[in-house]
PDB file of N, CA, C and O in Angstrom:
ATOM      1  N   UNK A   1      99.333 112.091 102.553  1.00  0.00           N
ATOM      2  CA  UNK A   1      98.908 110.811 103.067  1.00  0.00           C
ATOM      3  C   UNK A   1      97.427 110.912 103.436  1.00  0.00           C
ATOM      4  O   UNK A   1      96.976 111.817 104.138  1.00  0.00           O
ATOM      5  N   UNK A   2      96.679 109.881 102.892  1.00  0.00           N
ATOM      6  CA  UNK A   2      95.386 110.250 103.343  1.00  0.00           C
ATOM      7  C   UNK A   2      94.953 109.723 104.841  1.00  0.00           C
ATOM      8  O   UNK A   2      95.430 108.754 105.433  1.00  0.00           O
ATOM      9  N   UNK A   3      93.850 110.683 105.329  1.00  0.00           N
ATOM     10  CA  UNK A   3      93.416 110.699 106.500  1.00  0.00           C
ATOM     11  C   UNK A   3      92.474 108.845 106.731  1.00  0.00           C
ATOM     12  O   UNK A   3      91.571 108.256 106.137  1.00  0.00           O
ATOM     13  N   UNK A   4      93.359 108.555 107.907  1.00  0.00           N
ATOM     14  CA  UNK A   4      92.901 107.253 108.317  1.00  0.00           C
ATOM     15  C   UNK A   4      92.221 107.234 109.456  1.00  0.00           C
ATOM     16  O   UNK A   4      92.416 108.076 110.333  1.00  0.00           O
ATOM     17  N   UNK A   5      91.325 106.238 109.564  1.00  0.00           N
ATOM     18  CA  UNK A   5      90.764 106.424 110.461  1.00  0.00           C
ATOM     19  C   UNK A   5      90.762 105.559 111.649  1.00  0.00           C
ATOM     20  O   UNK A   5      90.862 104.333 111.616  1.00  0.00           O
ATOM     21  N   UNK A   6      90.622 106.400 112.865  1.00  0.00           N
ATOM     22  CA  UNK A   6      91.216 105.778 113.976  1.00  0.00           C
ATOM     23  C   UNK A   6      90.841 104.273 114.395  1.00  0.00           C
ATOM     24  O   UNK A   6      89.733 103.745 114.497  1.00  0.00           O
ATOM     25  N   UNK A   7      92.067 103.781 114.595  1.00  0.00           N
ATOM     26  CA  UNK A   7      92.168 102.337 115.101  1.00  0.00           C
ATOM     27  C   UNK A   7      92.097 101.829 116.585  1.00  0.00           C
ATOM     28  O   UNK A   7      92.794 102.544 117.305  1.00  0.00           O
ATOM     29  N   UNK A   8      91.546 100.937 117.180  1.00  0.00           N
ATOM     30  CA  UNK A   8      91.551 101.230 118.334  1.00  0.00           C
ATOM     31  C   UNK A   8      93.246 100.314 118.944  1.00  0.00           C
ATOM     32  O   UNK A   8      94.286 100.190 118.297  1.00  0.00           O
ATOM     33  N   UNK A   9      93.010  99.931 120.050  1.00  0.00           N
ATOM     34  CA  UNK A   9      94.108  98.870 120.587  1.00  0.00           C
ATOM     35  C   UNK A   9      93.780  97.886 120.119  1.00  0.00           C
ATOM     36  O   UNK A   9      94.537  97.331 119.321  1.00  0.00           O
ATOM     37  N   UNK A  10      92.447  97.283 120.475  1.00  0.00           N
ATOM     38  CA  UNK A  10      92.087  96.144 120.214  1.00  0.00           C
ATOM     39  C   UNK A  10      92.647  95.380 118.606  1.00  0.00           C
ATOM     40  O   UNK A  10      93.265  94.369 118.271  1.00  0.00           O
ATOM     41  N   UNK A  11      91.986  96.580 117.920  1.00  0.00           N
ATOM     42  CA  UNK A  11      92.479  96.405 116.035  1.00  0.00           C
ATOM     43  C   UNK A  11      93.988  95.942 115.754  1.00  0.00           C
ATOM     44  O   UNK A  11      94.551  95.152 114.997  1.00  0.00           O
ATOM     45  N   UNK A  12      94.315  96.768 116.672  1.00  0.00           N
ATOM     46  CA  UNK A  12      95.919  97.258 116.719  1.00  0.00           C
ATOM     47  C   UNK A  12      96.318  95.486 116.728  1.00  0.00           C
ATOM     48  O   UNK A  12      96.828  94.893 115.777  1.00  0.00           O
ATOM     49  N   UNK A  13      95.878  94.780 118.248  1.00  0.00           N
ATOM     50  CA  UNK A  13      96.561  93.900 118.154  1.00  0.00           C
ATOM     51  C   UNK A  13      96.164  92.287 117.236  1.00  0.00           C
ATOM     52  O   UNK A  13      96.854  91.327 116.894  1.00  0.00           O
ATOM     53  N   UNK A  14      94.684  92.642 117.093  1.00  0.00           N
ATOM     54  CA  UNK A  14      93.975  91.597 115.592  1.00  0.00           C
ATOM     55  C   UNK A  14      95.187  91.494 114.880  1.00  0.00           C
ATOM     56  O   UNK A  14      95.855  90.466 114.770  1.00  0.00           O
ATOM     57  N   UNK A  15      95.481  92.747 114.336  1.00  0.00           N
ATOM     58  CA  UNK A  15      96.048  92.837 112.998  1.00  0.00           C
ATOM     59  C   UNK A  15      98.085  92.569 113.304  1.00  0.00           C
ATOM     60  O   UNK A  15      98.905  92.122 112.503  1.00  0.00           O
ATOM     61  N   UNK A  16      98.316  93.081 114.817  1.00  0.00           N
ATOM     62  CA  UNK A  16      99.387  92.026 115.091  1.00  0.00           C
ATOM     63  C   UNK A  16      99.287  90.674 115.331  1.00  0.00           C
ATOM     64  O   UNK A  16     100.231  89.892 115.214  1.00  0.00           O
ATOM     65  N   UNK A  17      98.119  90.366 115.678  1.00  0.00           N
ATOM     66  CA  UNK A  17      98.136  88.667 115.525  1.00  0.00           C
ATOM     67  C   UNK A  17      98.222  88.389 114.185  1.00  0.00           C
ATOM     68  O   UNK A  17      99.257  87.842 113.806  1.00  0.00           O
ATOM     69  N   UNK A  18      97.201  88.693 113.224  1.00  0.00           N
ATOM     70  CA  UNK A  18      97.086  87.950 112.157  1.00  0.00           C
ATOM     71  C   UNK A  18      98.631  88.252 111.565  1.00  0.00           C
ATOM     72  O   UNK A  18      99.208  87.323 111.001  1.00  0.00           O
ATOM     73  N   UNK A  19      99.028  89.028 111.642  1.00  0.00           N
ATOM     74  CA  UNK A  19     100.691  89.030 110.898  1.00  0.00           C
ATOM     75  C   UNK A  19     101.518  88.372 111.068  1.00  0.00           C
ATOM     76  O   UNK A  19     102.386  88.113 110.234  1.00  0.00           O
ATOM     77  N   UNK A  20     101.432  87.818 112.514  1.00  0.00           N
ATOM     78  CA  UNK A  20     101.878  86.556 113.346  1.00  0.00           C
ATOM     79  C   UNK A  20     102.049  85.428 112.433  1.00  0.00           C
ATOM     80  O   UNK A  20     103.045  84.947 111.893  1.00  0.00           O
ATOM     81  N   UNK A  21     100.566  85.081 112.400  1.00  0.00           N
ATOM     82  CA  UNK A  21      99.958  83.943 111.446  1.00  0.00           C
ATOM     83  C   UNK A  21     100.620  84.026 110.428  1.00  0.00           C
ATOM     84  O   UNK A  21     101.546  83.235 110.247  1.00  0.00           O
ATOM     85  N   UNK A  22     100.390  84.760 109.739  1.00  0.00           N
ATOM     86  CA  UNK A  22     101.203  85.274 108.193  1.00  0.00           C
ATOM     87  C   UNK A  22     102.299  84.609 108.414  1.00  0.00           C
ATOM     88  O   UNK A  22     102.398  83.486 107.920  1.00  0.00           O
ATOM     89  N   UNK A  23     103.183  85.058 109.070  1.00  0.00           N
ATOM     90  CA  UNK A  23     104.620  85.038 109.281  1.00  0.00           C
ATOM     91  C   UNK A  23     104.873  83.271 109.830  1.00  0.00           C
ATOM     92  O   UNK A  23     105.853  82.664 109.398  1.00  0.00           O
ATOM     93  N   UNK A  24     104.108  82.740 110.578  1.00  0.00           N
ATOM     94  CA  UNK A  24     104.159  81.749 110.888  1.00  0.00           C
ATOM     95  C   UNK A  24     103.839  80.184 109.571  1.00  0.00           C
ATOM     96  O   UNK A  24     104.218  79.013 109.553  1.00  0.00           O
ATOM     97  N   UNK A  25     102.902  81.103 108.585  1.00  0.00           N
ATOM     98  CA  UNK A  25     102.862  80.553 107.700  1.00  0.00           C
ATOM     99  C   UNK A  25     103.349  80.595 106.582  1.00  0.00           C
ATOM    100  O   UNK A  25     102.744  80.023 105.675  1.00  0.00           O
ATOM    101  N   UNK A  26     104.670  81.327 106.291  1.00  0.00           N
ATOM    102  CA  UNK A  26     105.385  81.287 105.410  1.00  0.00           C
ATOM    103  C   UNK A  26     105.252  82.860 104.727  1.00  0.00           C
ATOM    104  O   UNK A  26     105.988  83.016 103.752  1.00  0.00           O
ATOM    105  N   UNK A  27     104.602  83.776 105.022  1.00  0.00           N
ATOM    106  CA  UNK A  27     104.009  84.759 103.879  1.00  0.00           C
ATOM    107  C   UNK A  27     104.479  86.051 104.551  1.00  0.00           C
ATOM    108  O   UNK A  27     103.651  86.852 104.986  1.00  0.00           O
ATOM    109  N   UNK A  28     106.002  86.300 104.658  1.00  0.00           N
ATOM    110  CA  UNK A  28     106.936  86.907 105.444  1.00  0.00           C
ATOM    111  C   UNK A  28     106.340  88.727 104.888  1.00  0.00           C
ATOM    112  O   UNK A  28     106.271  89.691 105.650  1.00  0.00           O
ATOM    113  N   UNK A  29     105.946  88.731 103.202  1.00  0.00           N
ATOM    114  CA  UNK A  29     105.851  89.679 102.877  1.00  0.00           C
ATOM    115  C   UNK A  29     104.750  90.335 102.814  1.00  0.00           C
ATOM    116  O   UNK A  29     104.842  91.417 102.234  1.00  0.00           O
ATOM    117  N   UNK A  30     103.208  89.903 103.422  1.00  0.00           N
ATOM    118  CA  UNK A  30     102.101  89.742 103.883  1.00  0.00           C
ATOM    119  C   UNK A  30     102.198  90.312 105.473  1.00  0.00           C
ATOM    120  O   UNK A  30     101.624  91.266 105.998  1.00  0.00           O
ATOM    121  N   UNK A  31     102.959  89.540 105.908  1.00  0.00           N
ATOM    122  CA  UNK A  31     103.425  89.790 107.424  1.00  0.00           C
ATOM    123  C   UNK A  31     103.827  91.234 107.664  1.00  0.00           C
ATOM    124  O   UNK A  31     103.279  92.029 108.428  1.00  0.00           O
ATOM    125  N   UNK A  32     104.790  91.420 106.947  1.00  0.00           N
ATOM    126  CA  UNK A  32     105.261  93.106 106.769  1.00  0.00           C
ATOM    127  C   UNK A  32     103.977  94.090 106.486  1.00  0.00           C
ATOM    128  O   UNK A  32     103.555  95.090 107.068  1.00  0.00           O
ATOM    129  N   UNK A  33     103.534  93.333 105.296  1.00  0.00           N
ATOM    130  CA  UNK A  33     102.674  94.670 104.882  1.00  0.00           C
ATOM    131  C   UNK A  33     101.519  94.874 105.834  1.00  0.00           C
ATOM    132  O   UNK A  33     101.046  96.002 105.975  1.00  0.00           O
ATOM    133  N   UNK A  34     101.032  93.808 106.511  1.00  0.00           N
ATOM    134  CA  UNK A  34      99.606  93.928 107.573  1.00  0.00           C
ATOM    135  C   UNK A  34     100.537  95.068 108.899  1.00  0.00           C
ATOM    136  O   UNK A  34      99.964  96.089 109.280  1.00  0.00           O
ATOM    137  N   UNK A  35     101.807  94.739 109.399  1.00  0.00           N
ATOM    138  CA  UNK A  35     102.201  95.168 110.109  1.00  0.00           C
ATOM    139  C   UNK A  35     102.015  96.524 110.177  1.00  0.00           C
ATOM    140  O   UNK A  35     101.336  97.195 110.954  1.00  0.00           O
ATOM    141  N   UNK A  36     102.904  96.916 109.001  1.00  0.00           N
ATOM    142  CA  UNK A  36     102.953  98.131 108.405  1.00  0.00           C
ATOM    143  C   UNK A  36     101.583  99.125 108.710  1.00  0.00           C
ATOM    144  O   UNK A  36     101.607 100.142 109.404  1.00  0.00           O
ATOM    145  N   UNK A  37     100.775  98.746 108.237  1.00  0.00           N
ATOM    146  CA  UNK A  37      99.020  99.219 108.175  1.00  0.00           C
ATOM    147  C   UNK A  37      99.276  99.809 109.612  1.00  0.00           C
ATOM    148  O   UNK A  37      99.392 101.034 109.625  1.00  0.00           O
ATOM    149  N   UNK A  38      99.366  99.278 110.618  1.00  0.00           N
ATOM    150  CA  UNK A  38      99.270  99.360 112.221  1.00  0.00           C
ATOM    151  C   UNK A  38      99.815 100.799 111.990  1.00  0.00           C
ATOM    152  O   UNK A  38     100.727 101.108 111.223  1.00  0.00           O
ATOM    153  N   UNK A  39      98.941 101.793 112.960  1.00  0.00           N
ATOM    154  CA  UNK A  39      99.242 102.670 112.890  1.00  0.00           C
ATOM    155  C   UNK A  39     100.978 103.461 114.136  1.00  0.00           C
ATOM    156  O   UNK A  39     101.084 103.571 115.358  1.00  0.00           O
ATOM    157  N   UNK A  40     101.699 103.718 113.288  1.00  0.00           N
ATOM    158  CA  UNK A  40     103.089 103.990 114.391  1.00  0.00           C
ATOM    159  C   UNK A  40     102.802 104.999 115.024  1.00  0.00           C
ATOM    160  O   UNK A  40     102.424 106.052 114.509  1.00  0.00           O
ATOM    161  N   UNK A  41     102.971 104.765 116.392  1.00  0.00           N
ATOM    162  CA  UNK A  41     103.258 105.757 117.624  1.00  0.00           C
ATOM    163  C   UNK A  41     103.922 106.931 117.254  1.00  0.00           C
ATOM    164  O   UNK A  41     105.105 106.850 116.922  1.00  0.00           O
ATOM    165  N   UNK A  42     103.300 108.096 117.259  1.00  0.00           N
ATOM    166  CA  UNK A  42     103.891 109.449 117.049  1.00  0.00           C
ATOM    167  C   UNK A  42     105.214 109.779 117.745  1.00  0.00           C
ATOM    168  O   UNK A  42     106.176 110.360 117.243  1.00  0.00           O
ATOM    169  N   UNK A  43     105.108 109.367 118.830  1.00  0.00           N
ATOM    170  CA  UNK A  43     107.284 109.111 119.376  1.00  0.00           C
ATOM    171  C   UNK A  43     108.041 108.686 118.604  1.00  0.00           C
ATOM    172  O   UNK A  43     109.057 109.204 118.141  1.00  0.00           O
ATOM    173  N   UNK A  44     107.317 107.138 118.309  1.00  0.00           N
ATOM    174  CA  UNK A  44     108.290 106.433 117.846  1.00  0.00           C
ATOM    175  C   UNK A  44     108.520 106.729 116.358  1.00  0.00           C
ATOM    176  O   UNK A  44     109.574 106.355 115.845  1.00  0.00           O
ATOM    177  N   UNK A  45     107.426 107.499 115.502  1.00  0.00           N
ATOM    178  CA  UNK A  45     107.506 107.761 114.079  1.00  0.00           C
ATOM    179  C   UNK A  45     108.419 109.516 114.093  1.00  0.00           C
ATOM    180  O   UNK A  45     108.658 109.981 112.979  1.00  0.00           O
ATOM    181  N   UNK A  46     108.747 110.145 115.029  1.00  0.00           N
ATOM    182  CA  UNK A  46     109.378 111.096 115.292  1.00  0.00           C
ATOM    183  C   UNK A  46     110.798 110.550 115.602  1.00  0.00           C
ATOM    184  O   UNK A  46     111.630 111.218 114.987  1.00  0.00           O
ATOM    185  N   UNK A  47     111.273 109.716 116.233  1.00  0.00           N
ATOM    186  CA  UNK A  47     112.693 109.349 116.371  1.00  0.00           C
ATOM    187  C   UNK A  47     112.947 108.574 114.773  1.00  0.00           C
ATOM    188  O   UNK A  47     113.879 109.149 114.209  1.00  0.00           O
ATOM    189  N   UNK A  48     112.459 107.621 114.057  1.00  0.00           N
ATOM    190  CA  UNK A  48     112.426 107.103 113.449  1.00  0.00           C
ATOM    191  C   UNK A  48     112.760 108.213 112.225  1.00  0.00           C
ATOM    192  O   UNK A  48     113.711 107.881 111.517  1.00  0.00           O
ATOM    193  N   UNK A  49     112.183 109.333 111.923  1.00  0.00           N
ATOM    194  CA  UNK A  49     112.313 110.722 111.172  1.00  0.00           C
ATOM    195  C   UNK A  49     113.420 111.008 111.467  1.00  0.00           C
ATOM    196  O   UNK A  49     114.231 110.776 110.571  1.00  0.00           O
ATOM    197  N   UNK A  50     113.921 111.531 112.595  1.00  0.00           N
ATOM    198  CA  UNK A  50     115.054 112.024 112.785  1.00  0.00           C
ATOM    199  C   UNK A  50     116.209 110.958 112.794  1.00  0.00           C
ATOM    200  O   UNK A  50     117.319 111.432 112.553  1.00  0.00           O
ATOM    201  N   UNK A  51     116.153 109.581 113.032  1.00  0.00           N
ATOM    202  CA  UNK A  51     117.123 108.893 112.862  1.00  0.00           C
ATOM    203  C   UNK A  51     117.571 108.116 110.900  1.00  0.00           C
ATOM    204  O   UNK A  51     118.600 107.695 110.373  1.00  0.00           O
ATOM    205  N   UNK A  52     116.019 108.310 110.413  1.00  0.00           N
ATOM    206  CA  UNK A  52     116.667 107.620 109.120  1.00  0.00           C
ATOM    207  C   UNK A  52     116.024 108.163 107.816  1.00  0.00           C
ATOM    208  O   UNK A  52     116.147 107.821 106.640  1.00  0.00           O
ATOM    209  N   UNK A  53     115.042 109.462 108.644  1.00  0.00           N
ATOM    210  CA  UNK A  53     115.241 110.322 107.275  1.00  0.00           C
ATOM    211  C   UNK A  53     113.221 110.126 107.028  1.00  0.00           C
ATOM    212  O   UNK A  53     112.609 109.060 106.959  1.00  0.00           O
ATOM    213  N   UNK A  54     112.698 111.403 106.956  1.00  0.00           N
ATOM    214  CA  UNK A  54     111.249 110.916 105.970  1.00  0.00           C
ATOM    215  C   UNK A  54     110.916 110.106 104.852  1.00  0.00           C
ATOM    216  O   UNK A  54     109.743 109.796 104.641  1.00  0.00           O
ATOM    217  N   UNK A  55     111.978 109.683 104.011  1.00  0.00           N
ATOM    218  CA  UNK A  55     111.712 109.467 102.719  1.00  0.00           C
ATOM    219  C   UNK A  55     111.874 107.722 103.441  1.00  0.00           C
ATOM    220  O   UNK A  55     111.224 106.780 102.988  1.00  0.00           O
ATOM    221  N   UNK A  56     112.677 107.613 104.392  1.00  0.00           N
ATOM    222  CA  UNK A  56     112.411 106.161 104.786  1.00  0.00           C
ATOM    223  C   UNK A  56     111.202 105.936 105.044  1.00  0.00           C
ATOM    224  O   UNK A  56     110.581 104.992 104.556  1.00  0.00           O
ATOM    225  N   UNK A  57     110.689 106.831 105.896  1.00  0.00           N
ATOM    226  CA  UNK A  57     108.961 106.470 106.108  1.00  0.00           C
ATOM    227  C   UNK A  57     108.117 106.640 105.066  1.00  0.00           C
ATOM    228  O   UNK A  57     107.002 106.119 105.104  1.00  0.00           O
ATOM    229  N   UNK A  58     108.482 107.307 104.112  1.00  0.00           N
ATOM    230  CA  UNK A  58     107.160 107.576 103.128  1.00  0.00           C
ATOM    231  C   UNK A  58     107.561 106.161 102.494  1.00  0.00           C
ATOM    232  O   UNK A  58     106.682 105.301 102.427  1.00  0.00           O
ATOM    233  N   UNK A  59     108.832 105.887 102.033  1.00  0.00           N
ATOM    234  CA  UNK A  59     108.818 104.919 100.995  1.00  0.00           C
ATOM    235  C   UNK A  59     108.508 103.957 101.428  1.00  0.00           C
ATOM    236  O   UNK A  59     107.677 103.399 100.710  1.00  0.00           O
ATOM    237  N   UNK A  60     108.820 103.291 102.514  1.00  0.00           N
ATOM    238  CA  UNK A  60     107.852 102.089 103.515  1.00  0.00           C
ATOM    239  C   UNK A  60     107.102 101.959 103.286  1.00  0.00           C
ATOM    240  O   UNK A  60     106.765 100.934 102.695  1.00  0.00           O
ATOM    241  N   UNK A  61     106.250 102.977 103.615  1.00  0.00           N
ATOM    242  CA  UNK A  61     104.660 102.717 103.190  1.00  0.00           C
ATOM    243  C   UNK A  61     104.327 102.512 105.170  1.00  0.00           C
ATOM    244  O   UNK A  61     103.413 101.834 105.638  1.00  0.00           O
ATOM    245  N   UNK A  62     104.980 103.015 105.686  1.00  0.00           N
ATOM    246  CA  UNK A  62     104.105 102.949 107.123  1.00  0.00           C
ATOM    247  C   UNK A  62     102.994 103.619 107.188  1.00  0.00           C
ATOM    248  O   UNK A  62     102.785 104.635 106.525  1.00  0.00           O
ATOM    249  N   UNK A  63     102.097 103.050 108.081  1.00  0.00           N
ATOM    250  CA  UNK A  63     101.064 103.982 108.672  1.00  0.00           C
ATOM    251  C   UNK A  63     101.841 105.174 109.843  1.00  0.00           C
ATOM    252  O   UNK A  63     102.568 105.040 110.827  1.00  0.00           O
ATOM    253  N   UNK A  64     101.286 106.260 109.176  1.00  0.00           N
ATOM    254  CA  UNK A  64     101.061 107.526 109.815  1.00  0.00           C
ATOM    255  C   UNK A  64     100.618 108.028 110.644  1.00  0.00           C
ATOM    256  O   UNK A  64     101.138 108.675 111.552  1.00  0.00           O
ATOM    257  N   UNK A  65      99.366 107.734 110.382  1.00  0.00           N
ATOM    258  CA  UNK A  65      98.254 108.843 110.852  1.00  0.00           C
ATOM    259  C   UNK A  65      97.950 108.855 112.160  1.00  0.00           C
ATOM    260  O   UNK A  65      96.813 109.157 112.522  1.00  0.00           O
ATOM    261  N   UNK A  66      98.854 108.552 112.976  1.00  0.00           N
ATOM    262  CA  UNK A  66      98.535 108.688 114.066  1.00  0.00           C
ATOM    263  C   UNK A  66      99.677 110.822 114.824  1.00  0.00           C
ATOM    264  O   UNK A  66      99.473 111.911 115.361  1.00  0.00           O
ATOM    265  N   UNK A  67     100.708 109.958 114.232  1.00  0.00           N
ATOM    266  CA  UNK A  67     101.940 111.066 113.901  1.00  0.00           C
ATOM    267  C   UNK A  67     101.317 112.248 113.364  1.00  0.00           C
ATOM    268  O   UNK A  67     101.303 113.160 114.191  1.00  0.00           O
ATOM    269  N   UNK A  68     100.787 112.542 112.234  1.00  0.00           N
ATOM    270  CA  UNK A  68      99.470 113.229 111.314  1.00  0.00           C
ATOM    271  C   UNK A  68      98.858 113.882 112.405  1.00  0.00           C
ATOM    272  O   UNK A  68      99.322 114.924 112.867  1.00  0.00           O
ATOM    273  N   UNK A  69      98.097 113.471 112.734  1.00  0.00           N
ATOM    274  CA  UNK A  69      97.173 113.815 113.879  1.00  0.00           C
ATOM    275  C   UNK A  69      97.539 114.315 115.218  1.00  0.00           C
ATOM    276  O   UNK A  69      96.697 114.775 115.989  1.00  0.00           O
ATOM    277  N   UNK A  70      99.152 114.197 115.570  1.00  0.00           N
ATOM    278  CA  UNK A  70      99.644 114.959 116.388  1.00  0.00           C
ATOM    279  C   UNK A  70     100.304 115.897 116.310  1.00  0.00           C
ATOM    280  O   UNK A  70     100.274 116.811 117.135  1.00  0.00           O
ATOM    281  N   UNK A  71     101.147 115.858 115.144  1.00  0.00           N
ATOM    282  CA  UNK A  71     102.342 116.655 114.776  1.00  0.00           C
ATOM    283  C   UNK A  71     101.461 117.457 113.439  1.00  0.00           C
ATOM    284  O   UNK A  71     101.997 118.550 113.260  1.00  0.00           O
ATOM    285  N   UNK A  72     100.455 117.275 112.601  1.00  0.00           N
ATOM    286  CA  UNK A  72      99.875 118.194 111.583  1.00  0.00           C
ATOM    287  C   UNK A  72     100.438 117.643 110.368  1.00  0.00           C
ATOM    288  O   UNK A  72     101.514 117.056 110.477  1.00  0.00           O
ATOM    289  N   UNK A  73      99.956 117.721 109.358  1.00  0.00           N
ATOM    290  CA  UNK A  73     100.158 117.051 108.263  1.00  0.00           C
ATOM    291  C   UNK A  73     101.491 117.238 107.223  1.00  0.00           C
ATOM    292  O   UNK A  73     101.693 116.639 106.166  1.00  0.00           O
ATOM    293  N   UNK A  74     102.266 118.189 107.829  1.00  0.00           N
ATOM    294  CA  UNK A  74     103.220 118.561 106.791  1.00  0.00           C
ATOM    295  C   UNK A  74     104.171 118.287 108.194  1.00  0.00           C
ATOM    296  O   UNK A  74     104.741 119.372 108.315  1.00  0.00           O
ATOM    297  N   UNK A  75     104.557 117.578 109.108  1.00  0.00           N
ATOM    298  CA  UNK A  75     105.447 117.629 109.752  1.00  0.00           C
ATOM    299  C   UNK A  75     106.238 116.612 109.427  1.00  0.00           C
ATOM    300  O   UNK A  75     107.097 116.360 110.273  1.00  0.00           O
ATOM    301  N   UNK A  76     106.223 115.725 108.157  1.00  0.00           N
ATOM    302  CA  UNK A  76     107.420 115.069 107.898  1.00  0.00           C
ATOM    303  C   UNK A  76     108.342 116.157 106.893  1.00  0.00           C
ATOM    304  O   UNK A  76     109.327 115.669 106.338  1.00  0.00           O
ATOM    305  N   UNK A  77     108.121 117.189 106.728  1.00  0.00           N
ATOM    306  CA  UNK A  77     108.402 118.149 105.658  1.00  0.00           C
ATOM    307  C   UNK A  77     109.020 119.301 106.304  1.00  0.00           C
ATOM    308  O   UNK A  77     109.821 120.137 105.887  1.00  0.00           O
ATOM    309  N   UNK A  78     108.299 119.091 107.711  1.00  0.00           N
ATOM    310  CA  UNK A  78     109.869 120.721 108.297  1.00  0.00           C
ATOM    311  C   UNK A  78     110.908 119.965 109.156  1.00  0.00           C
ATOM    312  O   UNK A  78     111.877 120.564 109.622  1.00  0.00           O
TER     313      UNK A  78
END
């Protein structure tokens, strides 16, 4: 996964508003994918691993790199 670069809060929640919008305007699958981008909480991308598997997260297409950056780059892999 390539190295992303850090997002702040602020970004964080732009880009949950505008998905808002998205979603409010019909473009449900727009909505997902801006979401997605948002980078997931290394907790929450660690329970999420252990509850439904890496290949759920890779194939998603979630953002990482926050997880990456705590846990090291091969930790969806041990």
């Amino acid at each position: 996964m390539p190295n992303a670069q850090i997002m702040t809060d602020e970004e964080k929640i732009d880009k949950a508003y505008q998905s808002a919008l998205l979603l409010q305007a019909g473009d449900e699958e727009g909505s997902i994918r801006l979401l997605r981008s948002i980078p997931m909480p290394p907790y929450l991308a660690k329970v999420m691993k252990e509850k439904v598997g890496a290949d759920f997260l890779i194939d998603g297409g979630y953002n990482l790199s926050e997880a990456e950056a705590e846990f090291g780059s091969d930790w969806l892999s041990k």
